[in-house]
Residue frames as qw, qx, qy, qz and C-alpha x, y, z in Angstrom:
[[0.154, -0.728, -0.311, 0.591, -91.77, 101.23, 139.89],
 [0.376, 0.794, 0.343, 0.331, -92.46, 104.32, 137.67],
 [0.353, -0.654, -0.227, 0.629, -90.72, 107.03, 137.92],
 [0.312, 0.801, 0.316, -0.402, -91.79, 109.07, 134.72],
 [0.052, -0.593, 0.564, 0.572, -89.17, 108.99, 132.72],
 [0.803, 0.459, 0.376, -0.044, -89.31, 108.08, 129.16],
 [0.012, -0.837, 0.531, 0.133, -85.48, 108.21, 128.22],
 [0.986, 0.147, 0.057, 0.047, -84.74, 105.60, 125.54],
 [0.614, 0.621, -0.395, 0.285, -80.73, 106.41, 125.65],
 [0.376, -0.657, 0.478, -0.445, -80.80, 106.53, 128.99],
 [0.771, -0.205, 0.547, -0.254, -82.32, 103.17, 129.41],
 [0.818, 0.539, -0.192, 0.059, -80.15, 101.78, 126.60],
 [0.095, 0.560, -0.651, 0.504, -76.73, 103.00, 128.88],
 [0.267, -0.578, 0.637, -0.434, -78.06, 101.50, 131.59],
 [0.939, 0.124, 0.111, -0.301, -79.07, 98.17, 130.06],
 [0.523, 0.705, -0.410, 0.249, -75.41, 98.27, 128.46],
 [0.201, -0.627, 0.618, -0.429, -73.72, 99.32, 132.03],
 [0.859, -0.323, 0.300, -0.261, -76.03, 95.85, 133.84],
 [0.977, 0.210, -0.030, 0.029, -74.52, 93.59, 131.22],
 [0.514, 0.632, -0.441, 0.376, -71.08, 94.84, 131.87],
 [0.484, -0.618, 0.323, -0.529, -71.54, 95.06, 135.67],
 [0.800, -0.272, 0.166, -0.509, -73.01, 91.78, 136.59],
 [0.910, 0.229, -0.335, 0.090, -70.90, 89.36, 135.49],
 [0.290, 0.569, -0.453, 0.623, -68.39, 91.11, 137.94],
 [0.745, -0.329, 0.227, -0.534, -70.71, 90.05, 140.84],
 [0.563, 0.270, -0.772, 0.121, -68.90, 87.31, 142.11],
 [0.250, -0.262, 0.737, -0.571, -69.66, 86.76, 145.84],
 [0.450, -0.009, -0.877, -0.171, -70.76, 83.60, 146.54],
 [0.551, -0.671, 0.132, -0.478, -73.51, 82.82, 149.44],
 [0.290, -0.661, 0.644, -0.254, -71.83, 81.14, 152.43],
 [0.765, 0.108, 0.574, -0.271, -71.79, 77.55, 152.63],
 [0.840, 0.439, 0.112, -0.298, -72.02, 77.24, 148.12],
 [0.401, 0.519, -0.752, -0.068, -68.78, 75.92, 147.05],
 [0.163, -0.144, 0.940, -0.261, -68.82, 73.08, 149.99],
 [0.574, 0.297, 0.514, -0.564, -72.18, 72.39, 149.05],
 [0.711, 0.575, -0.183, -0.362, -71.95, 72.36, 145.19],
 [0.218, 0.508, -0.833, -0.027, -68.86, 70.22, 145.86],
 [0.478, 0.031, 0.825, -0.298, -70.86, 67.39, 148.27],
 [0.660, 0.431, 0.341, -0.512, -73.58, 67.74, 145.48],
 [0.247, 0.716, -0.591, -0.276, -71.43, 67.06, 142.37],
 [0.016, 0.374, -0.925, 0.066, -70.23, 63.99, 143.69],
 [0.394, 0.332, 0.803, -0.302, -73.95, 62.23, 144.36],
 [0.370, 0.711, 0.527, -0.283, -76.02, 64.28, 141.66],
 [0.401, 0.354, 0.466, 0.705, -75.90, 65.76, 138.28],
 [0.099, -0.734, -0.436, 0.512, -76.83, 69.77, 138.69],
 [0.193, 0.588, 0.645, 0.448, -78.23, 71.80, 136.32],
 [0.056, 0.486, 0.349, -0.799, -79.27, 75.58, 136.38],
 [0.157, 0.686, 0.537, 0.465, -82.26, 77.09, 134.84],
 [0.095, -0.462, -0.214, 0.855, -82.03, 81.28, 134.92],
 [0.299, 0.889, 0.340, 0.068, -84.08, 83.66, 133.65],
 [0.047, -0.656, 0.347, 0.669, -80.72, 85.99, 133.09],
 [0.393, 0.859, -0.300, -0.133, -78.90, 86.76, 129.87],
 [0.899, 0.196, -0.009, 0.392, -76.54, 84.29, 128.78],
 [0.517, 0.590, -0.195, 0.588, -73.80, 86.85, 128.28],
 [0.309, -0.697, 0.384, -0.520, -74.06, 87.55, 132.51],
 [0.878, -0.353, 0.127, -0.298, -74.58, 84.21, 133.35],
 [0.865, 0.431, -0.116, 0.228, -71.73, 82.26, 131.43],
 [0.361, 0.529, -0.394, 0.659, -68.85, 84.71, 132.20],
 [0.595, -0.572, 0.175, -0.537, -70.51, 84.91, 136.18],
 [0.952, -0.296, 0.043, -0.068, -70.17, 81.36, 136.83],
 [0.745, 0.468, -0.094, 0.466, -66.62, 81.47, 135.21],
 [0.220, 0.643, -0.268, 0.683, -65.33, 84.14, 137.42],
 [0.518, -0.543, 0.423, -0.508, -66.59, 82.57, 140.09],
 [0.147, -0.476, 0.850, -0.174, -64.99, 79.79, 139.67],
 [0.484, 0.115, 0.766, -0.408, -67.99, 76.81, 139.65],
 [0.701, 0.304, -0.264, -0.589, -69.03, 76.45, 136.12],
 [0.644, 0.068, -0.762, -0.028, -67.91, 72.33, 136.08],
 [0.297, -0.006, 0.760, -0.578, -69.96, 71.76, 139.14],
 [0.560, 0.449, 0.206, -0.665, -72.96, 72.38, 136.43],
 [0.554, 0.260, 0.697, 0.373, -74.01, 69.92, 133.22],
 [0.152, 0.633, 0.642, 0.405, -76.25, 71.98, 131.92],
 [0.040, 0.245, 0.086, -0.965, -76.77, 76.10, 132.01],
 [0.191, 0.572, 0.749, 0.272, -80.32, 76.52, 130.56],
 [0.113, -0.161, -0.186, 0.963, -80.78, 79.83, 130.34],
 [0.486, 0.597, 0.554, -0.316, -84.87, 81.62, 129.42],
 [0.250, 0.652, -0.327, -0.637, -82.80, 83.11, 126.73],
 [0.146, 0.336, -0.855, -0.367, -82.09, 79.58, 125.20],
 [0.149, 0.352, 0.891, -0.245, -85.64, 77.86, 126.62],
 [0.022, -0.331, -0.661, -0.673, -87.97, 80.31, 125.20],
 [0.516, -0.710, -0.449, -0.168, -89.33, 80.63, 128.68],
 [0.004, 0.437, -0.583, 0.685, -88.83, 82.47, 131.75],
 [0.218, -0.407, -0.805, 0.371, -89.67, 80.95, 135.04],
 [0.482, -0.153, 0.773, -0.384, -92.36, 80.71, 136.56],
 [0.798, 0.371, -0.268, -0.392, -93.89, 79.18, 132.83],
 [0.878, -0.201, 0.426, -0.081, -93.92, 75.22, 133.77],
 [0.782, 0.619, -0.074, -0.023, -92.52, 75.13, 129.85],
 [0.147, 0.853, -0.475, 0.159, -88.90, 75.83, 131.08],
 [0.605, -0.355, 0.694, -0.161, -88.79, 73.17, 133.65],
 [0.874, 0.391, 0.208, -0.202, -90.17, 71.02, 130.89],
 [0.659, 0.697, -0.225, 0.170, -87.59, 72.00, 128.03],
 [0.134, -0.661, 0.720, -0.160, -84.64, 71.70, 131.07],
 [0.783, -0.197, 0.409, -0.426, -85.63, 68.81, 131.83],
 [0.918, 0.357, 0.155, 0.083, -85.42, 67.19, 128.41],
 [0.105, -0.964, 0.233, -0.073, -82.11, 68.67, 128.03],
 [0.296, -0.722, 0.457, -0.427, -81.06, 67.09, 130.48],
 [0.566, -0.097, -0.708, -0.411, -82.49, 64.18, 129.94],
 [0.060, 0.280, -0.624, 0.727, -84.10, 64.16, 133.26],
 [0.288, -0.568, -0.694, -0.336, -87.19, 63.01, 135.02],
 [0.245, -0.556, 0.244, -0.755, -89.05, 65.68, 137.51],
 [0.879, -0.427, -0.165, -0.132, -90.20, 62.48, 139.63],
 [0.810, 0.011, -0.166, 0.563, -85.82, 62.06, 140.11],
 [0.372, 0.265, -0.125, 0.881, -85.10, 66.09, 140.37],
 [0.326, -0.716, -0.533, 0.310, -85.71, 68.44, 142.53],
 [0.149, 0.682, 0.061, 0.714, -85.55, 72.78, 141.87],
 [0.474, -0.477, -0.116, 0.731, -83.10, 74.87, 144.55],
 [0.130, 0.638, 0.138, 0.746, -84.09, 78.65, 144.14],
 [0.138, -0.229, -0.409, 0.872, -83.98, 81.63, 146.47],
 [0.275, 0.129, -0.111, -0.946, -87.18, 83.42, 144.41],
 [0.454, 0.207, 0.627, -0.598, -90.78, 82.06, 146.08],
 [0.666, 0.589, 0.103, -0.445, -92.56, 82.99, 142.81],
 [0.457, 0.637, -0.538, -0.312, -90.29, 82.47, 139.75],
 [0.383, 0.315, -0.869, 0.000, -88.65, 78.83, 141.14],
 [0.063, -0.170, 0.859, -0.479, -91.14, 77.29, 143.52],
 [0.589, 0.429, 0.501, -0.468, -94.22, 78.11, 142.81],
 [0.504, 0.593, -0.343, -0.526, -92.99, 77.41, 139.14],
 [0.206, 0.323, -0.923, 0.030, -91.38, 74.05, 139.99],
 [0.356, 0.133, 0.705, -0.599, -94.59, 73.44, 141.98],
 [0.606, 0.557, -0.134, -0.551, -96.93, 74.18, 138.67],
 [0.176, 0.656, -0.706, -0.199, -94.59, 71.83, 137.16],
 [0.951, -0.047, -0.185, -0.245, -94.95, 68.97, 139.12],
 [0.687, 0.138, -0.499, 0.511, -91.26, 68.85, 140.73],
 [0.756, -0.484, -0.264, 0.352, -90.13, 68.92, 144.01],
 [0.316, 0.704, -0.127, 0.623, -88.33, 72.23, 145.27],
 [0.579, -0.348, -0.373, 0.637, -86.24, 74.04, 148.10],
 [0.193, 0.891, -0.010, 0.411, -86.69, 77.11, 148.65],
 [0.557, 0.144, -0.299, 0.761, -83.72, 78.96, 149.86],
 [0.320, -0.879, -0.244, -0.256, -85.01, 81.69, 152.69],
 [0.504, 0.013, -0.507, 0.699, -82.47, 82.99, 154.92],
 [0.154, 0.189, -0.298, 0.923, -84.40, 85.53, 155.78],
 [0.160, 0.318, 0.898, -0.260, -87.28, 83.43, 156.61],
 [0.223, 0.006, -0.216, -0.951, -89.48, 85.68, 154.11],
 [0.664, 0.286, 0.552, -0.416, -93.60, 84.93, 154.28],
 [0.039, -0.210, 0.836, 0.506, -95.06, 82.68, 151.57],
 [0.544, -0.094, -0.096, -0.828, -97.79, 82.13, 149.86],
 [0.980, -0.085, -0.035, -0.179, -97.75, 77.96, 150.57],
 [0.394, -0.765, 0.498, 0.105, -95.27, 75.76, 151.34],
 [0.451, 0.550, -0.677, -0.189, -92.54, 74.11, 149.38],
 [0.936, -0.137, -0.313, 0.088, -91.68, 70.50, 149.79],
 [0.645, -0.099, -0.250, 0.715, -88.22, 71.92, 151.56],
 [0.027, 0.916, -0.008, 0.401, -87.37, 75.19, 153.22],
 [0.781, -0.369, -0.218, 0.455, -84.24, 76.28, 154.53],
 [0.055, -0.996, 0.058, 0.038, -82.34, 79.20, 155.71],
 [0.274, -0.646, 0.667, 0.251, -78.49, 77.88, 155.28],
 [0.670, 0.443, -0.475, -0.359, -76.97, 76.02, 152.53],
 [0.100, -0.439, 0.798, -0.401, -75.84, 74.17, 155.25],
 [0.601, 0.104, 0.470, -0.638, -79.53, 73.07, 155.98],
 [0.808, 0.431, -0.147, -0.374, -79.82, 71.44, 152.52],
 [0.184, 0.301, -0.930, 0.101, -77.07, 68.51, 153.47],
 [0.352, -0.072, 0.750, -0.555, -79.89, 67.09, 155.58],
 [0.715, 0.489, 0.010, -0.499, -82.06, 66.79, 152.60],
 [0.589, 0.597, -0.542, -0.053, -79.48, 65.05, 150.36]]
């Protein structure tokens, strides 16, 4: 959204403030520790974000769940941001992973489904609030709860 401003110190503070903020963002959605713990134990799990290393890193840390995860991949360290198929790719190898063996758990339609879809891997999309879509995922669920049946 526009709102007319053209206030590079402004939007320097408040690029400054996010990165100090966000890592402080700790709530967790219901359901993801008992879930990341069942998943741990059966499955190697991986995240690919399009943040900022310096929000993600200290985030997962403060919330407690970074050694649930091998691998953090962030677009800062891939070169890509979702939905570019290149990211899945470069996690992948990482990882050393095939996309026929993994499967991509996001909450964001466009960026992790229809990017994991492009891809050629299997995905969940997370909906609680049952948003519309433009097609459907191989999974869709509204509780993390919902995603034990899958596994």
């Amino acid at each position: 959204m526009d709102y007319g401003l053209n206030n590079t110190r402004l939007a320097k503070t408040l690029g400054e403030e996010y990165l100090k903020i966000m890592p402080l963002k700790t709530a967790l959605v219901p359901g993801a520790r008992e879930l990341l713990e069942y998943l741990s134990e059966k499955y190697k799990l991986h995240i690919i974000s399009n943040g900022f290393n310096e929000v993600q890193f200290p985030k997962l840390e403060r919330c407690h769940i970074e050694h649930y995860f091998e691998w953090v991949i962030t677009s800062e360290d891939a070169g890509y941001h979702k939905p570019d198929p290149r990211v899945f790719g470069h996690s992948l190898s990482k990882a050393n992973a095939k996309k026929e063996e993994s499967i991509m758990v996001g909450d964001d339609f466009e960026k992790d489904v229809e990017g994991a879809k492009k891809f050629g891997m299997d995905q969940i999309y997370f909906n609680p609030e049952n948003k519309p879509r433009k097609f459907k995922a191989t999974y869709e669920v509204q509780s993390l709860r919902d995603m034990l049946t899958i596994f």
